[in-house]
KENU-271486 format. One record per residue (C-alpha): x, y negated, z. Coordinates in pm, whole numbers, padded with zeros to 5 digits, always signed. Each point is the difference from the previous one (the first is absolute). Last residue first. Layout:
// KENU-271486
XYZ
...
// end
This chain:
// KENU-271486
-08470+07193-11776
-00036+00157+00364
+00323+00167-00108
+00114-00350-00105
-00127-00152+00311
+00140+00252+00268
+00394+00001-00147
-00054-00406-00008
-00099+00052+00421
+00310+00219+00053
+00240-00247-00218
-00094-00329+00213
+00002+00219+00329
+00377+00084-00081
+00053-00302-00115
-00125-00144+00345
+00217+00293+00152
+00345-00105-00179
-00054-00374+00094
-00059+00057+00388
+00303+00251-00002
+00260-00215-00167
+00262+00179-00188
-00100-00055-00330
+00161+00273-00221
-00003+00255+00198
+00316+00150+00135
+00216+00300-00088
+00318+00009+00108
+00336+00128-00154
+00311-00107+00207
+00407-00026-00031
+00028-00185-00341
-00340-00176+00018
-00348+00157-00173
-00324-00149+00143
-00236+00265-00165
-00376-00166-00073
-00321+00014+00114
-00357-00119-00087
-00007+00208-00353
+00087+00337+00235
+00339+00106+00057
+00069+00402+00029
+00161+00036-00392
+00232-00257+00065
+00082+00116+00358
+00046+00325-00139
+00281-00096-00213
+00108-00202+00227
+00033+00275+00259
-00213-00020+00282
+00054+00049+00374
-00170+00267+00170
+00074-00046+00363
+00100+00273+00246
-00335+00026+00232
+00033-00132+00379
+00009+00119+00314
-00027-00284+00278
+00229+00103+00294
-00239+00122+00342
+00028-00307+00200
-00371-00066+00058
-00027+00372+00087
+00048+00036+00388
-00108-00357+00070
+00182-00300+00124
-00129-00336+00053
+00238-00268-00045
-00157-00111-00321
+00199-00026-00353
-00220-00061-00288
+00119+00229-00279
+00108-00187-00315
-00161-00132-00351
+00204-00057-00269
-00212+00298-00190
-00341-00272-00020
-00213+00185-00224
-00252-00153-00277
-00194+00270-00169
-00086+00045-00374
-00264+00220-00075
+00003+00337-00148
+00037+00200+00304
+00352+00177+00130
+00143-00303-00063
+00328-00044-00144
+00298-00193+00153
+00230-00265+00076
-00192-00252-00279
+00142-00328+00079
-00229-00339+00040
+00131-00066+00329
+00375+00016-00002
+00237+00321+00134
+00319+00051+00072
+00113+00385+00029
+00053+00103+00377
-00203+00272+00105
-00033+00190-00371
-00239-00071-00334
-00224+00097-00260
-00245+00180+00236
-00337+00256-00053
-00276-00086+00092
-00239-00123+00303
+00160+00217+00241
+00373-00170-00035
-00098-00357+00065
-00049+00047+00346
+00340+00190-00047
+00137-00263-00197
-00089-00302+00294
+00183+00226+00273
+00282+00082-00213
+00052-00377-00053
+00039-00167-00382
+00204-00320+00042
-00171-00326-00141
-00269-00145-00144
-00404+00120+00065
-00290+00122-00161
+00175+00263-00166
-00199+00210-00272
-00107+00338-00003
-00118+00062-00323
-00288+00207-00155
-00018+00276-00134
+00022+00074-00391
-00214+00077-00254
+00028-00151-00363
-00335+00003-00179
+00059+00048-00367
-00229-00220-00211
-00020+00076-00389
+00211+00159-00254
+00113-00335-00182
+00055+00154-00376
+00330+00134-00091
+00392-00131+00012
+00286+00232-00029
+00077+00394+00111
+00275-00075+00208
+00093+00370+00107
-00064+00068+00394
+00178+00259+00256
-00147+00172+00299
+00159+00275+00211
-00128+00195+00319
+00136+00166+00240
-00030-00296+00302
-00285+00135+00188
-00228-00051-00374
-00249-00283+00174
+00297-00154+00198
+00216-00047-00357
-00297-00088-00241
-00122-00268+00283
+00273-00178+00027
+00090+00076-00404
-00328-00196-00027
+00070-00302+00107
-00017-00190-00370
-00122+00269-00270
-00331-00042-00060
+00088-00405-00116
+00216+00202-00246
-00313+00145-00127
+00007+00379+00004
+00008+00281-00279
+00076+00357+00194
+00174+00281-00006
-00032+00250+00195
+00268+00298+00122
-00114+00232+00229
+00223+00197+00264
-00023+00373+00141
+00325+00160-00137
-00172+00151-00288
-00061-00349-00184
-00380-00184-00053
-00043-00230-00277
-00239-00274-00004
-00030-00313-00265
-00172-00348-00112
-00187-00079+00352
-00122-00325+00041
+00137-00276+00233
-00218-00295+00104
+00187-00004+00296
-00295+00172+00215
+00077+00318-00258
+00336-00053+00159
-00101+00107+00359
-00239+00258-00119
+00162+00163-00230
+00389+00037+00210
-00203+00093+00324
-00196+00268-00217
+00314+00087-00116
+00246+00027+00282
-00051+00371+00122
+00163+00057-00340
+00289-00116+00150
+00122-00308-00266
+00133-00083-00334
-00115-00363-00086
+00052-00167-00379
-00193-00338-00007
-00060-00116-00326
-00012-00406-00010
-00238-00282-00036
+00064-00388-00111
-00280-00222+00058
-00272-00152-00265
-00270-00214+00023
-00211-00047-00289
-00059+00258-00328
+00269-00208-00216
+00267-00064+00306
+00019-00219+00291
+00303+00100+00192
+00018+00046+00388
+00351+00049+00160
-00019+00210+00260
+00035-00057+00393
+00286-00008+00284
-00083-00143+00328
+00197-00312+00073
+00321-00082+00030
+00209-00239+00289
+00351-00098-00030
+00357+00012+00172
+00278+00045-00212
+00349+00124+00120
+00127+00192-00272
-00163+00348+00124
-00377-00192-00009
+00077-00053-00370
+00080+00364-00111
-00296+00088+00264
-00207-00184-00178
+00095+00115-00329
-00043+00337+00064
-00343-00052+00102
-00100-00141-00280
+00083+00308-00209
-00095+00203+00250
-00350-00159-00014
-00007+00020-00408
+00104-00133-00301
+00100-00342+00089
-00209-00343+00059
+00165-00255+00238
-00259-00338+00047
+00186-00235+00176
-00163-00243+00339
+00155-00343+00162
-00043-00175-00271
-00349+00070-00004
-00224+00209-00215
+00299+00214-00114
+00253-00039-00224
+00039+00251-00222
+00308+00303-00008
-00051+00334-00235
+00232+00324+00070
+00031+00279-00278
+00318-00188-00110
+00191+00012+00340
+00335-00213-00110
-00126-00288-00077
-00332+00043+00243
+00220-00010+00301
+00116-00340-00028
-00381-00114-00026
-00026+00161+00288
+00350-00128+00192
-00095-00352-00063
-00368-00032+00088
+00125+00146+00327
+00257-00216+00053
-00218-00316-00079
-00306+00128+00214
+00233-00001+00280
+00096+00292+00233
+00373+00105-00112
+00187+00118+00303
-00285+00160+00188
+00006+00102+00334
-00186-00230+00208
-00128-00242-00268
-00353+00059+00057
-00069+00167+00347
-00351-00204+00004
-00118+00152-00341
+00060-00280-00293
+00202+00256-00214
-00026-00119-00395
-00150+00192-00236
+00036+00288-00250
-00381+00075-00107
-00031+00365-00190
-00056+00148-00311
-00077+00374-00210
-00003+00090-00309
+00272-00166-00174
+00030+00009-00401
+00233+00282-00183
+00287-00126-00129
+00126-00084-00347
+00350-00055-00046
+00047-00305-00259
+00106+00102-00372
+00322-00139-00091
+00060-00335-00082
+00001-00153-00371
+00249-00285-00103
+00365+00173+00057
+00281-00216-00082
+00073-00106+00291
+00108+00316+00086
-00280+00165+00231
-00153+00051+00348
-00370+00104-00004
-00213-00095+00378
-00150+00312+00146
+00073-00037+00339
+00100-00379+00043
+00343-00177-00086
+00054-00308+00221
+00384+00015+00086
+00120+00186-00346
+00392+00006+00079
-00044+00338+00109
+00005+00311-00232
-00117+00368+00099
+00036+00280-00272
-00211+00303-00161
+00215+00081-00318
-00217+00062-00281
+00169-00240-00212
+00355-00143+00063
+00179-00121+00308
+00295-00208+00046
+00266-00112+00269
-00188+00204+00225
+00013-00033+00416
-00096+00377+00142
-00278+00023+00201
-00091+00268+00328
-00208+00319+00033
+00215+00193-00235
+00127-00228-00270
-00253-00292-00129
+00100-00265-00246
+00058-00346+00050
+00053-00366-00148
+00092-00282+00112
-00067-00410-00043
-00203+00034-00309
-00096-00342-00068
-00326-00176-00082
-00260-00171-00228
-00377-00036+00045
-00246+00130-00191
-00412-00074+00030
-00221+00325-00098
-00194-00059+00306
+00079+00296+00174
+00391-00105+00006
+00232+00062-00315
+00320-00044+00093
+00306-00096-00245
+00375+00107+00073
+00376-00113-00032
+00265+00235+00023
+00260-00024+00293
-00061+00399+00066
-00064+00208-00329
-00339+00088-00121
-00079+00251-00308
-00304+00046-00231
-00304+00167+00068
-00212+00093+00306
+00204-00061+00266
-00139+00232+00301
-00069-00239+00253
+00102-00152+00367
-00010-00388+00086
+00267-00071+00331
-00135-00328+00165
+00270-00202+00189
+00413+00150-00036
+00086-00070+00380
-00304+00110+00199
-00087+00264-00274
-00390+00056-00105
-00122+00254-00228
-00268-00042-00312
-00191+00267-00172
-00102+00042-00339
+00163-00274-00156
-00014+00042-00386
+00278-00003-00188
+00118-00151-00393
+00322-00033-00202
-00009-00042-00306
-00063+00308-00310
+00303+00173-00096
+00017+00208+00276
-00389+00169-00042
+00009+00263+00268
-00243+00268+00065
+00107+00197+00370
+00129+00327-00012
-00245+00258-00033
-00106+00188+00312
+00061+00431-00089
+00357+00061-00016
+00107-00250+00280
-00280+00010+00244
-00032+00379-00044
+00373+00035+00068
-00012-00244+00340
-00319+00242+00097
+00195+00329-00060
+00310-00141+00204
-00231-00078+00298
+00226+00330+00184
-00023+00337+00073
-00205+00220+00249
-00331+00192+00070
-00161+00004-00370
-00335+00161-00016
-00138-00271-00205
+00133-00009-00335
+00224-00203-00186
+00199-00151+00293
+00060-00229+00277
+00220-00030+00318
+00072-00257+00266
-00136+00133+00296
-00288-00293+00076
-00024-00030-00409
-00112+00377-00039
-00091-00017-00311
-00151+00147-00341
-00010-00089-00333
-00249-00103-00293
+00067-00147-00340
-00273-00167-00133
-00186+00097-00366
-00324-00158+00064
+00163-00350-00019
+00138+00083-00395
-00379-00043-00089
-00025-00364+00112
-00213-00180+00254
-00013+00253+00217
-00245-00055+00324
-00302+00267+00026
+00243+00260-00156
+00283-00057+00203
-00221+00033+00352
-00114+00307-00194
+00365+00103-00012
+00078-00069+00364
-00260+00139+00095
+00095+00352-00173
+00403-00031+00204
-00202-00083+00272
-00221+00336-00014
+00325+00203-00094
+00224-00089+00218
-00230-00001+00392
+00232-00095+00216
-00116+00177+00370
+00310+00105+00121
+00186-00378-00053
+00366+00072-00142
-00127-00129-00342
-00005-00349+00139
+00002-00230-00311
-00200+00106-00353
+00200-00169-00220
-00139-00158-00365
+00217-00167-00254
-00223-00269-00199
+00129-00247-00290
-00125-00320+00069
-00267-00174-00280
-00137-00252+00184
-00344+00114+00044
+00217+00320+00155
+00151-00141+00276
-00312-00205+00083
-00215+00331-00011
+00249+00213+00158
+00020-00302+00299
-00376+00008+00076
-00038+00361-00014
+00295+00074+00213
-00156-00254+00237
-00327+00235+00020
+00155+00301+00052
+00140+00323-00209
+00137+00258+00159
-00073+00060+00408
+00215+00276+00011
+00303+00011-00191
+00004-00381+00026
+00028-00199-00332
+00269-00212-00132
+00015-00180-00335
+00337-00117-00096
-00047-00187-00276
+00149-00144-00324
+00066-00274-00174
+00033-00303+00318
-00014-00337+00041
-00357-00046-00098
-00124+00199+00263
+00142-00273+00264
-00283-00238+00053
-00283+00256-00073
+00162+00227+00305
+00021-00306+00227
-00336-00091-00079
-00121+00310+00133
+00125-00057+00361
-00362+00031+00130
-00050+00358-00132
+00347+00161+00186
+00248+00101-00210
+00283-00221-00009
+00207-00002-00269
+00396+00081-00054
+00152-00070-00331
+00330+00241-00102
+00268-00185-00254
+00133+00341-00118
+00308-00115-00197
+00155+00268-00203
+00299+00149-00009
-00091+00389+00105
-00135-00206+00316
+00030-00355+00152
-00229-00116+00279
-00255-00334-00015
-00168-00112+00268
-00303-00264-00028
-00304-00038+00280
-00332-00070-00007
-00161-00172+00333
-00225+00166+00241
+00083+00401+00004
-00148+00187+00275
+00133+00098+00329
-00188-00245+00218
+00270-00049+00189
+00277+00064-00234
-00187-00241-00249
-00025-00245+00239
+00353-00039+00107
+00112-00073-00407
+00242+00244-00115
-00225+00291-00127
+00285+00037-00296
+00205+00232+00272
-00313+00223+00073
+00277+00210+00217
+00303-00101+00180
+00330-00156-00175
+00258+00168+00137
+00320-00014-00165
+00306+00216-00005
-00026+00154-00351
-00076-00356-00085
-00328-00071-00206
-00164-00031-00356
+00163+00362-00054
-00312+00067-00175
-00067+00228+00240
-00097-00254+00248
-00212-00224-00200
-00220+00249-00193
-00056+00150+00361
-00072-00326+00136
-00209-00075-00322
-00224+00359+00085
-00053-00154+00351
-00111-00306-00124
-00262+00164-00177
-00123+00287+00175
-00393+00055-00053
-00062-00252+00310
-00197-00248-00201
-00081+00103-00317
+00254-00003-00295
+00197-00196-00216
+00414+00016-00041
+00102-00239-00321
+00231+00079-00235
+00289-00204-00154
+00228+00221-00235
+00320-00156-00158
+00222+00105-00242
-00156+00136-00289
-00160-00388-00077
-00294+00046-00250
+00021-00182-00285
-00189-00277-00113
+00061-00250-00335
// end
């Protein structure tokens, strides 16, 4: 029989990038008396992982739990960026309630569509907070009304229209009932959490069963699987079943067990249901794997997540520097750390490529990917990766490819660059509305393919004030050709040390990648072109030295500060012939066959088959 446990609360926090997230848990945190009176523990305190402070986004979902009014508010943080969806799916389950948060100014967006709709599919119980009330132009009333069609569009249920809403400064630490509140504390937001999120259902009687939702990794204690236990109770030393994906069981041991206190774990000698615990003893337990008494015979339902969109080649690093810098370089290691990366990252898919030598990574999205190369190229690998590109399904009416809704708000000076550029990208035009402060907001439906290298372009063609963001909108018919433009390279005919003399030959054909000194190896692209061909430079080449004098042959060579590239614009800047040579200390880009003689006879082949099918 179920009952609802009064003691414990476990509530997710889901939002849009950037609405406040982590910093609304640090508040929850600190005034919770999580802490010392004496202790400093910084800001965006769950954002422990070097990336995330970087980047300062949420990557990886987080647990923390506080105590208040006796209760047990086991909090969930997730990220909120598009490409980390699959985190959110992962760990929705966990929770009863929500924490939805929502900018005073900007309102609704995309991602809090995304992760309302999952919440509520689910059945979560909502609790809406409008963040950053202290901003001059929030807007109350208009976000408060989105908010409620947003609500309409995505309830499941009837009691989902009737949310509770409050308001928050989470920066300052305060919150309330109404908006013009200057001071206080998140007391308001701990009592709506406890009066208005229902305890979790529990069925005690029934055995014991859990399903891993996210898995953590201790040098001493091995693989750490983390759940909410469904039903039943689990006490450490008792012995366990595991369902994998295949149905198959296999019997094991619960070494320890642990709840969560604050930002850290507390061992248990026993937890019951609706507790959200962590238990090692489990080596090879996978995201979304059921743990049960032995007695159990059915698993839980699997977590379903939404398919990749987009790919790209992982391979090994045959450039001439190869091995320079990298601690892991073989196909082996590499083979080794993806497929270790797809237990834990559930929205992440791992083949084997065309050669041994060559894996297939699909994820959500370029940042997506991205993250994970730089996650790998931080623990010493050293790899190669193509250009990314979307995942192609056929479909009833042909060939399909997944498309998404573009969201820009812009200068209004920007719009007939903003049409015309994406209306090239196969985009079309779904909605315009025009503010009083002199920007335009269009929305768009794109195909992902649309998509790659254009926030390059989006950021120089808006000065840098404007603001995109995309909602996954699924997989439609094939849209047609998109010619991708970009200049052309300028690639190093030579190996060596790059001179100042050489670069500023170099210099007034394009623009550069690189400084005097870097190491260089024919076959690497140190530059764009200012044309759309590709041109072969030689920037290792030095001044002849005469002993004839002149009044200006000494004059210091001026050259242009370099424009290196980010990876994540090196991703979206690589053409199908090229590819980023990634190493611990050094992104290059490089084409793919570094011989010159070979890449200009396919470079003729390809011109001359261009001519006969339009002659065709």
């Amino acid at each position: 029989m179920t009952s609802r446990r009064p003691d414990v609360r476990n509530i997710a926090i889901i939002a849009h990038v950037d609405h406040g997230k982590t910093t609304l848990v640090d508040a929850l945190l600190k005034q919770s008396h999580v802490f010392r009176e004496n202790e400093t523990v910084g800001t965006l305190i769950l954002d422990s992982n070097p990336l995330e402070r970087e980047k300062g986004i949420t990557i990886m979902a987080k647990n923390a739990a506080v105590e208040y009014r006796g209760v047990r508010i086991n909090i969930i943080d997730t990220p909120g960026h598009a490409d980390f969806g699959g985190e959110v799916e992962r760990v929705l389950n966990m929770a009863d309630g929500c924490l939805l948060l929502i900018d005073s100014v900007e309102g609704p967006m995309p991602q809090t569509k995304f992760v309302l709709r999952k919440a509520l599919e689910i059945g979560l119980h909502a609790i809406v907070v409008v963040n950053k009330i202290d901003r001059p132009n929030s807007r109350f009333a208009e976000v408060i009304h989105e908010t409620s069609d947003l609500f309409l569009d995505l309830a499941t249920k009837d009691h989902q229209l009737d949310f509770e809403t409050l308001y928050a400064n989470a920066r300052d630490g305060y919150s309330g009932t109404s908006p013009d509140i200057t001071s206080g504390t998140m007391q308001p937001i701990l009592d709506a959490i406890v009066d208005h999120v229902p305890g979790p259902e529990i069925n005690e009687g029934a055995p014991f069963r859990m399903l891993a939702t996210t898995l953590m990794y201790d040098s001493y204690r091995g693989r750490i699987a983390v759940g909410r236990i469904t039903d039943g109770s689990i006490k450490a030393g008792e012995s366990i079943i595991r369902f994998n994906h295949e149905g198959e069981t296999s019997q094991h041991r619960v070494a320890q067990l642990f709840g969560f206190t604050g930002l850290g774990r507390v061992e248990l000698q026993e937890a019951h249901a609706g507790d959200i615990i962590a238990m090692t003893g489990i080596s090879d337990v996978l995201v979304g794997e059921t743990l049960a008494h032995p007695s159990v015979t059915e698993p839980l339902p699997v977590i379903t997540i939404e398919e990749p969109a987009m790919k790209m080649t992982f391979r090994v690093n045959d450039s001439p520097f190869a091995g320079r810098e990298g601690q892991f370089v073989t196909s082996r290691q590499i083979r080794e750390r993806l497929f270790r990366e797809v237990e834990t990252n559930v929205a992440l898919k791992v083949e084997d490529g065309e050669s041994a030598e060559q894996f297939i990574v699909s994820g959500r999205g370029e940042l997506h990917l991205a993250i994970l190369v730089e996650t790998m190229r931080r623990e010493g690998y050293e790899f190669a990766v193509t250009r990314p590109e979307v995942i192609i399904h056929d479909g009833p009416h042909g060939k399909e490819e997944p498309f998404e809704r573009l969201f820009v708000e812009a200068p209004d000076s920007s719009t007939g660059f903003l049409i015309e550029t994406l209306s090239g990208r196969k985009a079309q035009m779904v909605g315009m509305h025009q503010d009083h402060n002199g920007n335009v907001r269009l929305d768009f439906e794109v195909p992902t393919r649309g998509l790659i290298g254009f926030r390059d372009t989006f950021i120089s063609g808006t000065g840098g004030e404007g603001i995109m963001n995309t909602e996954y909108l699924g997989y439609r018919p094939w849209a047609g050709e998109i010619t991708r433009h970009r200049n052309g390279a300028l690639v190093a005919s030579e190996t060596g040390t790059a001179l100042s003399f050489g670069i500023a030959n170099a210099q007034e054909r394009g623009m550069m990648f690189i400084s005097p000194g870097d190491e260089v190896y024919g076959g690497m692209v140190v530059g764009l072109h200012a044309k759309d061909t590709d041109l072969d430079v030689n920037v290792c080449k030095a001044k002849q030295l005469t002993n004839i004098r002149s009044s200006t042959s000494d004059i210091a060579v001026k050259l242009v500060p370099p424009s290196p590239p980010s990876l994540e614009r090196s991703l979206s800047l690589i053409g199908n012939d090229e590819m980023v040579e990634v190493t611990p200390k050094t992104l290059r880009i490089r084409k793919i066959e570094l011989n010159p003689t070979i890449r200009a006879r396919e470079s003729k082949r390809q011109r001359y088959a261009a001519m006969e099918a339009a002659n065709a």
